[in-house]
Backbone as JSON, one array per atom type, in Angstrom:
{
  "sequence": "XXXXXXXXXXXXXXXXXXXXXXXXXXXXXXXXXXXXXXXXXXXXXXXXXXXXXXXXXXXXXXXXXXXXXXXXXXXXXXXXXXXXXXXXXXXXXXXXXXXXXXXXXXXXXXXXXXXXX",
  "N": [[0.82, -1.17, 0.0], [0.18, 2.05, -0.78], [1.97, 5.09, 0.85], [2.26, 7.67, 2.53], [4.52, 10.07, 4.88], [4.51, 13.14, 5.92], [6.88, 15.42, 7.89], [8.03, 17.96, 9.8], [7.39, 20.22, 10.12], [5.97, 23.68, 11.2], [5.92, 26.43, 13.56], [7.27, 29.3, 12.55], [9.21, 32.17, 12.32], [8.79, 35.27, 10.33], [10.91, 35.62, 7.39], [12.41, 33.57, 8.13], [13.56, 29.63, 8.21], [12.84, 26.28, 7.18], [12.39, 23.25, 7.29], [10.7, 20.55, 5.01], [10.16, 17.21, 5.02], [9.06, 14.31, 3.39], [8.43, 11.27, 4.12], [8.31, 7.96, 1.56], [6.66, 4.87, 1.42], [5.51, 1.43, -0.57], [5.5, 1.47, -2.97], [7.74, 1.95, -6.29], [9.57, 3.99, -5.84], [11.64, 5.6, -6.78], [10.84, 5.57, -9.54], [8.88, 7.47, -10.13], [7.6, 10.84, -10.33], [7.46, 13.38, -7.62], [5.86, 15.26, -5.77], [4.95, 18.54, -3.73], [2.73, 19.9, -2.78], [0.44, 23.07, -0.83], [-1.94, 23.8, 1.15], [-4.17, 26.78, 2.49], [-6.18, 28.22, 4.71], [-9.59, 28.28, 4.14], [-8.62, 28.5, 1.06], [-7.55, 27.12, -2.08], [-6.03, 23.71, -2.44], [-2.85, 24.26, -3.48], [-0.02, 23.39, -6.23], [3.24, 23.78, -5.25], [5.38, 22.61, -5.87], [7.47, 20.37, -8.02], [9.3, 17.32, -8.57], [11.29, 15.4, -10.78], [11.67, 11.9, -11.14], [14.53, 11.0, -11.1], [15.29, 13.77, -9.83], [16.69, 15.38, -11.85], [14.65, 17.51, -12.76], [12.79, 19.91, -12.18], [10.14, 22.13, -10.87], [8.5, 24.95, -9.77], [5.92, 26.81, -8.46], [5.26, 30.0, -9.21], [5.0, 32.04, -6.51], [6.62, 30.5, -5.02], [9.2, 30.37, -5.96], [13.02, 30.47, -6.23], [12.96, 30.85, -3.11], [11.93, 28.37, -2.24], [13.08, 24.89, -2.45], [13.05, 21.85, -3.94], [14.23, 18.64, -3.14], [15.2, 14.84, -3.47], [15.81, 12.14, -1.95], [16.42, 9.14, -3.03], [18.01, 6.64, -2.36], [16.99, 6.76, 0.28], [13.87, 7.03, -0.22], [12.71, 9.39, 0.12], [11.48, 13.14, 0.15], [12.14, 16.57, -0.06], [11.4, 19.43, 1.1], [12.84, 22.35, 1.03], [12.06, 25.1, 2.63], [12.64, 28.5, 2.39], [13.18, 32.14, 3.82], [10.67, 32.45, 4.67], [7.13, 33.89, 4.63], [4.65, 35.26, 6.0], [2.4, 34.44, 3.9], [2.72, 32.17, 3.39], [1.91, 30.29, 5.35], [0.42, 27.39, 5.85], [-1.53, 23.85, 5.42], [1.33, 21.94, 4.47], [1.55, 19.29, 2.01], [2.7, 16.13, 0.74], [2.72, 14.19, -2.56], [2.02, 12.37, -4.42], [1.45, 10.87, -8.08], [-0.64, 8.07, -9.49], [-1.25, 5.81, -12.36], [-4.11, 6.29, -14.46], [-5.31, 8.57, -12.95], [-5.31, 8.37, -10.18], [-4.49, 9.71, -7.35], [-2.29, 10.07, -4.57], [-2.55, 10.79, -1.39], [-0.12, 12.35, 1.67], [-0.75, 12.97, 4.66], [-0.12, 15.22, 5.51], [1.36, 18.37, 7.05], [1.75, 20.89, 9.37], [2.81, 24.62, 8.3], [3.39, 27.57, 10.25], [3.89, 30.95, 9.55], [4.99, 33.18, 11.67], [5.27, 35.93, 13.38]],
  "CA": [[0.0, 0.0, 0.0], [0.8, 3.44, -0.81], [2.09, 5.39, 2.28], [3.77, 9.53, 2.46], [4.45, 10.58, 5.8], [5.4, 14.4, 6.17], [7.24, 15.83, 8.79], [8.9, 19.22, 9.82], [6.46, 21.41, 9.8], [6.45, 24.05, 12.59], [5.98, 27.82, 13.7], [8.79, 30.12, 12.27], [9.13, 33.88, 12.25], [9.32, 35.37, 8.82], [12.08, 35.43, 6.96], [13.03, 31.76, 8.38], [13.65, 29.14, 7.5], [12.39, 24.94, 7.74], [12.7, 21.9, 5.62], [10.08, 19.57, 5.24], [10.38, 15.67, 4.95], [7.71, 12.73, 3.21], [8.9, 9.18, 4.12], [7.21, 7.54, 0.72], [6.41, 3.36, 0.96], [4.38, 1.0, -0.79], [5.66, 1.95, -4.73], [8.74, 2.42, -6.69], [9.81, 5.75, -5.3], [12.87, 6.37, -8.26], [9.82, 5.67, -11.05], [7.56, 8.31, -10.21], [7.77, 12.12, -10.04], [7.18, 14.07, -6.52], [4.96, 16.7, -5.82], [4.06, 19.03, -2.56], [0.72, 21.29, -2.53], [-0.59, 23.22, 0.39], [-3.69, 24.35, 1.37], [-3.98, 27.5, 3.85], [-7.95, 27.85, 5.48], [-10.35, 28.86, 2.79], [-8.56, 28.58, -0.06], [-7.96, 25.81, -2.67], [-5.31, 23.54, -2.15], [-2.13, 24.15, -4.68], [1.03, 22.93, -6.52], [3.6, 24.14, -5.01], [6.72, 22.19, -6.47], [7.9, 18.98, -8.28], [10.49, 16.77, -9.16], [11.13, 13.9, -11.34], [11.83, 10.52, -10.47], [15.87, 11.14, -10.41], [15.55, 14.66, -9.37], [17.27, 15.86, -12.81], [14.24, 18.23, -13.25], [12.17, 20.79, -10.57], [9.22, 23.06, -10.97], [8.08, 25.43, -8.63], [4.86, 27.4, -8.31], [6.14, 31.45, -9.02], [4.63, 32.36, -5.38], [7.67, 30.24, -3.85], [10.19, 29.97, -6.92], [13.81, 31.56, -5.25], [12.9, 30.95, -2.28], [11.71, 27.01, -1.61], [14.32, 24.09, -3.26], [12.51, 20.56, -3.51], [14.73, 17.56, -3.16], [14.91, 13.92, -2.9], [16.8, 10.99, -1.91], [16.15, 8.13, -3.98], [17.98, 5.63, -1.45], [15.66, 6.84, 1.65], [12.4, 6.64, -0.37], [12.29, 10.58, 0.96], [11.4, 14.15, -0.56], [12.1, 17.35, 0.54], [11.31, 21.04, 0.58], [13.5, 23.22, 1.74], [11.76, 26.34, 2.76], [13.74, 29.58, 3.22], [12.81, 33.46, 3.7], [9.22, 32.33, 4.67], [6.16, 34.51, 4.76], [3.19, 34.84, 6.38], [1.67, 34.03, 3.04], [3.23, 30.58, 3.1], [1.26, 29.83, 6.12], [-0.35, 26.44, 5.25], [-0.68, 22.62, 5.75], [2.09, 21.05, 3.66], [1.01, 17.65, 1.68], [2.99, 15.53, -0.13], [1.52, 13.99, -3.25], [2.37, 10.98, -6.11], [0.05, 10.3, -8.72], [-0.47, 6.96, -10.5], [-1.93, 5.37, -13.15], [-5.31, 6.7, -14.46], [-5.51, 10.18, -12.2], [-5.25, 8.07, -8.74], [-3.25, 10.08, -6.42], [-2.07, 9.94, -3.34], [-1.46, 12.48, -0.02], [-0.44, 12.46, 3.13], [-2.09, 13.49, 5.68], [-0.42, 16.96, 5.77], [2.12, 19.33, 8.14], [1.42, 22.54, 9.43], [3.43, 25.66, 8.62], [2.75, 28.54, 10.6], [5.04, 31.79, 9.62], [4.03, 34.27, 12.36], [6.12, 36.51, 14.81]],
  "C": [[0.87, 1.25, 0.0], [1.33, 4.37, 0.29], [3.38, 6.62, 1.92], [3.03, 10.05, 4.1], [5.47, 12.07, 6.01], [5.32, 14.68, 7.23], [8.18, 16.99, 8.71], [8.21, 20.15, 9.94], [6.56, 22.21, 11.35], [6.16, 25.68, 12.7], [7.29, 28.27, 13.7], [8.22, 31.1, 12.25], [9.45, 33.79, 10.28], [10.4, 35.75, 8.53], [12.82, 34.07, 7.53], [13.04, 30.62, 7.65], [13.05, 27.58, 7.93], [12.06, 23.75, 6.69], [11.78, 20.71, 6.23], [10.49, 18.02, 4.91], [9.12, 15.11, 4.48], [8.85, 11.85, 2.49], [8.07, 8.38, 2.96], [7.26, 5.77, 0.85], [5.44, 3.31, 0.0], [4.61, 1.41, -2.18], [7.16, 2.15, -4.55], [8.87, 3.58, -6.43], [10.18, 6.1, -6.79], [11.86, 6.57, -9.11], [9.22, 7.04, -11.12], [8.42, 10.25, -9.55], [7.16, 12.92, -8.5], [6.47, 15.42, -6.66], [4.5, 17.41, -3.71], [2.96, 20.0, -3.1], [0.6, 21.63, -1.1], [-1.72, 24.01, 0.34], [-3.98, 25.36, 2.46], [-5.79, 27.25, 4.09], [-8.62, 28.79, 3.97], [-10.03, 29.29, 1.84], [-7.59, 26.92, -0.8], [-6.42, 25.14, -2.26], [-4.16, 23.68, -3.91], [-0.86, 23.88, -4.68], [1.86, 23.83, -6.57], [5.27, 23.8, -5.51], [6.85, 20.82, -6.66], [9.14, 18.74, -8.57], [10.66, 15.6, -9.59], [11.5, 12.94, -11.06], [13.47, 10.49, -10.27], [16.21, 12.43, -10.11], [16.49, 15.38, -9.91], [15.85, 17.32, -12.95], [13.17, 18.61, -12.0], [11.32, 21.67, -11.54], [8.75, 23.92, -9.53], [6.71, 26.71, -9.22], [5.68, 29.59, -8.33], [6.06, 32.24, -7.76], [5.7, 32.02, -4.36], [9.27, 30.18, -4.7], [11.18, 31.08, -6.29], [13.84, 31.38, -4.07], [13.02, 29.42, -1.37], [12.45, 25.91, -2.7], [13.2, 22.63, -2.9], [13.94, 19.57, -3.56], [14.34, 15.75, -2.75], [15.72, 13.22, -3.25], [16.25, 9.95, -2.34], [15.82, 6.74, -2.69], [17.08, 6.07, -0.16], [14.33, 6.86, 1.17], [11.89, 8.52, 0.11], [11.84, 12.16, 0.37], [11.28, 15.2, 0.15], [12.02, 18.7, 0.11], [11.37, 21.44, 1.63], [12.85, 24.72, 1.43], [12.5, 27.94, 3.26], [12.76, 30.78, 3.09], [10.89, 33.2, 3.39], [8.64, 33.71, 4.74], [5.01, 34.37, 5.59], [2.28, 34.39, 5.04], [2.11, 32.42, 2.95], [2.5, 29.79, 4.12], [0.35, 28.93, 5.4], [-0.36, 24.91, 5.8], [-0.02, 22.38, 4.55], [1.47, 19.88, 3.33], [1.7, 17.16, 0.46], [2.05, 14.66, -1.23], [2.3, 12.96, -4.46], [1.17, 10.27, -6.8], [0.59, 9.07, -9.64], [-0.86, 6.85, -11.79], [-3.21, 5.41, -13.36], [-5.85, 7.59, -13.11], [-5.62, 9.39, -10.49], [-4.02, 8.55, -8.05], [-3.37, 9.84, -5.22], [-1.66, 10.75, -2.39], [-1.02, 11.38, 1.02], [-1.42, 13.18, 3.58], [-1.85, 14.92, 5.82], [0.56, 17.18, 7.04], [1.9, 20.44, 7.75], [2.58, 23.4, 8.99], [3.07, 26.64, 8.75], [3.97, 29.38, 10.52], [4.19, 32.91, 10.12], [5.05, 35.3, 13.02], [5.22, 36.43, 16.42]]
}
C-alpha cells in the first residue's frame, strides 16, 4: 500500500527558514515524479513544487520559486522542501503527493506551517 508521511512542519518567524520531509512506501519511489501542494484555510489547495523521479528536473509554483528548493533521496524513499525566507503568506498545511496510473493520487495526511512573529 501506498504510504507519504510528512514531517517538519512548525511555527517560524518570517524570513526563516524549515525543511520539510515525506517518508514515501508501498511503490517504486525512483519511477515516479514528486509533488508538494498546500492548502492554507479557505482557499484551494495548490502545486507548489515537483520533481522527477531522479531529481534531474524541478518546478516550482512562481509564489515560492527563489525561495523554496525541492529535493529527494532516492535511497531513503524521501522528498524534501527546503523552505527559506518564509512569509506569512506561506502559512499552510504542507502535503505531499504521487500520482499513479489513471488520475489516482495519493497524499499524506499533511504538516502545518505557521510563519508568524
Amino acid at each position: 500500500q501506498v504510504q507519504l508521511v510528512e514531517s517538519g512542519g512548525g511555527l517560524v518567524q518570517p524570513g526563516g527558514s524549515l525543511r520539510l520531509s515525506c517518508a514515501a512506501s508501498g511503490f517504486t519511489f525512483s519511477s515516479y515524479f514528486m509533488h508538494w501542494y498546500r492548502q492554507a484555510p479557505g482557499k484551494a489547495r495548490e502545486l507548489v513544487a515537483t520533481i522527477s523521479g531522479a531529481g534531474g528536473s524541478t518546478n516550482y509554483a512562481d509564489s515560492v520559486k527563489g525561495r523554496f528548493t525541492i529535493s529527494r533521496a532516492n535511497v531513503r524513499n524521501t522528498v524534501y522542501l527546503q523552505m527559506s525566507s518564509l512569509k506569512p503568506e506561506d502559512t499552510a498545511v504542507y502535503y505531499c503527493n504521487v500520482k499513479m496510473a489513471r488520475g489516482t493520487d495519493y497524499w499524506g495526511k499533511g504538516t502545518l506551517v505557521t510563519v508568524s512573529s
